[in-house]
DOLUM-25128 format. One record per residue (C-alpha): x negated, z negated, y; residue in three letters; residue number from 1. Coordinates in Angstrom, 1 decimal, padded with zeros to 4 digits, always signed. Layout:
! residues N
<east=X up=Z north=Y r=ALA k=NUM>
...
! end
This chain:
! residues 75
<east=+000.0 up=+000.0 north=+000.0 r=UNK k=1>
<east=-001.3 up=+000.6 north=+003.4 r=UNK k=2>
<east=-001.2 up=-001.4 north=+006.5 r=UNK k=3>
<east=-000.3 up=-000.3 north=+010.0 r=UNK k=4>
<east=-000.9 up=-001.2 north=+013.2 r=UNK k=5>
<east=+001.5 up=+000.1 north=+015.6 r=UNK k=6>
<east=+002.6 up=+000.6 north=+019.1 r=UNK k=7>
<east=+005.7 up=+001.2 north=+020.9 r=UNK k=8>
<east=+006.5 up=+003.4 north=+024.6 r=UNK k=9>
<east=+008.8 up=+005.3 north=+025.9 r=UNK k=10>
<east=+007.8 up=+008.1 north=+024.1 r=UNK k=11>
<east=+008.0 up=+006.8 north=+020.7 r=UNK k=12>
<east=+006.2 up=+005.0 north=+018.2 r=UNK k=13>
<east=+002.9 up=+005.9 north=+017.5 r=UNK k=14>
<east=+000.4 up=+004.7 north=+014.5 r=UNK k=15>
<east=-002.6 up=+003.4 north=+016.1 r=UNK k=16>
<east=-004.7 up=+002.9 north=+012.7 r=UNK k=17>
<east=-003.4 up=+003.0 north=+009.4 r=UNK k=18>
<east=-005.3 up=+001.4 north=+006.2 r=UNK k=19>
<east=-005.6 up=+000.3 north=+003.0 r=UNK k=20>
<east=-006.4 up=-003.8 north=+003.2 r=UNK k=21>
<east=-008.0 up=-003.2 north=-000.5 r=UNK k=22>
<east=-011.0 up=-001.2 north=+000.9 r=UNK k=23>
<east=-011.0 up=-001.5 north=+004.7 r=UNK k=24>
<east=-013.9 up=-002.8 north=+006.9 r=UNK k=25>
<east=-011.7 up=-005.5 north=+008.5 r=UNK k=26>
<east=-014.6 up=-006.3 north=+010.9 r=UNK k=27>
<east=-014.2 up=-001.8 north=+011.8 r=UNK k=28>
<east=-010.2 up=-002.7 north=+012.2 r=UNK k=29>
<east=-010.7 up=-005.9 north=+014.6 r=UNK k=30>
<east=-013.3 up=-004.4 north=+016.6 r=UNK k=31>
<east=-010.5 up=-001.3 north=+017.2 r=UNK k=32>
<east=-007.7 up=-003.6 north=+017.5 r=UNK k=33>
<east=-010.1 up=-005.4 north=+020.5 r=UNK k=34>
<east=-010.9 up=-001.8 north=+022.1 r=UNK k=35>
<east=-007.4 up=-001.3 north=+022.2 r=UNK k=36>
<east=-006.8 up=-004.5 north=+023.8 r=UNK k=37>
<east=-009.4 up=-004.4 north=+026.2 r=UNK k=38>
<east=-008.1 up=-000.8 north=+027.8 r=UNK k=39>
<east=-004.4 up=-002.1 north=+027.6 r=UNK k=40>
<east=-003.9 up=-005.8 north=+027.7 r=UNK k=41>
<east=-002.1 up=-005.4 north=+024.7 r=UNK k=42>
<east=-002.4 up=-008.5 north=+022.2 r=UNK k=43>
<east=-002.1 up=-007.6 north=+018.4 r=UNK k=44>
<east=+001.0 up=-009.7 north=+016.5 r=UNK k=45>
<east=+002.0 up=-009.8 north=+013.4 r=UNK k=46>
<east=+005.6 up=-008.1 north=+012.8 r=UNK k=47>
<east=+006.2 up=-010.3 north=+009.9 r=UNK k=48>
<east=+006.0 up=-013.6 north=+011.5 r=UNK k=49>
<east=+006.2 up=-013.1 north=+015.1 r=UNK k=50>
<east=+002.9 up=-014.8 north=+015.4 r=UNK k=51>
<east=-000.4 up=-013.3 north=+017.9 r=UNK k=52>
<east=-003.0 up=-012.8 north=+016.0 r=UNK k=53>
<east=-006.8 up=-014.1 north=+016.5 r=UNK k=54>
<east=-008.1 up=-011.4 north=+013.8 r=UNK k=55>
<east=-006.5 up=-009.3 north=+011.4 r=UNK k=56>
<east=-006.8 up=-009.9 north=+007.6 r=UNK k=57>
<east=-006.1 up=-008.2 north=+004.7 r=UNK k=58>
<east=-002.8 up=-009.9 north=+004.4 r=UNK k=59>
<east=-001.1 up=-008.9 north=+007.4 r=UNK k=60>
<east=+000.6 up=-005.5 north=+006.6 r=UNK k=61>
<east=+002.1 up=-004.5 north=+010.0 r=UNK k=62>
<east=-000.1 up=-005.4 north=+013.6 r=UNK k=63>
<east=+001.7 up=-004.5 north=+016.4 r=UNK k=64>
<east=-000.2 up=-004.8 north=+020.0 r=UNK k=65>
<east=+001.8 up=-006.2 north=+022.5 r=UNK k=66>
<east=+001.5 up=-006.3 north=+026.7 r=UNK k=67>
<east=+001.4 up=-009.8 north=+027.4 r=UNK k=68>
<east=+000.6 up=-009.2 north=+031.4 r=UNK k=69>
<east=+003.1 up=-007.9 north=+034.1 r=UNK k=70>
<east=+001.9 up=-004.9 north=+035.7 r=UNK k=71>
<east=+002.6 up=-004.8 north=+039.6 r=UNK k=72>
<east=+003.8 up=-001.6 north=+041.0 r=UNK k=73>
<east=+002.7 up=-000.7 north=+044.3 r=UNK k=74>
<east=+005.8 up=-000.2 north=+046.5 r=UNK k=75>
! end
């Protein structure tokens, strides 16, 4: 089974990364995950529990990064 770590706009879902927890470099798939949230301010959480998510492991099957921060629009 493979894992996904997903996204959600206005223009639909998109799959950021998908993997197989079996094989993957986890290290590879955190390091991603923190490039993502780095250029976005989206945190990753897991879809099962709700919870935010320090570092993903092998057990979490869906990751979904989530904006946290309020971004001000210049009027």
């Amino acid at each position: 089974m493979n894992a996904k770590i997903l996204t959600f706009s206005s223009r639909g879902d998109t799959t950021l990364l998908e993997y197989d927890p079996a094989t993957a470099d986890m290290e590879e798939v955190n390091k991603l995950i923190a490039e993502y949230e780095a250029k976005t301010g989206a945190q990753p959480f897991d879809m099962a529990t709700g919870e935010r998510l320090e570092k993903v492991t092998r057990e979490q099957n869906e990751v979904l990064p989530l904006a946290t921060r309020s971004r001000r629009l210049a009027v």
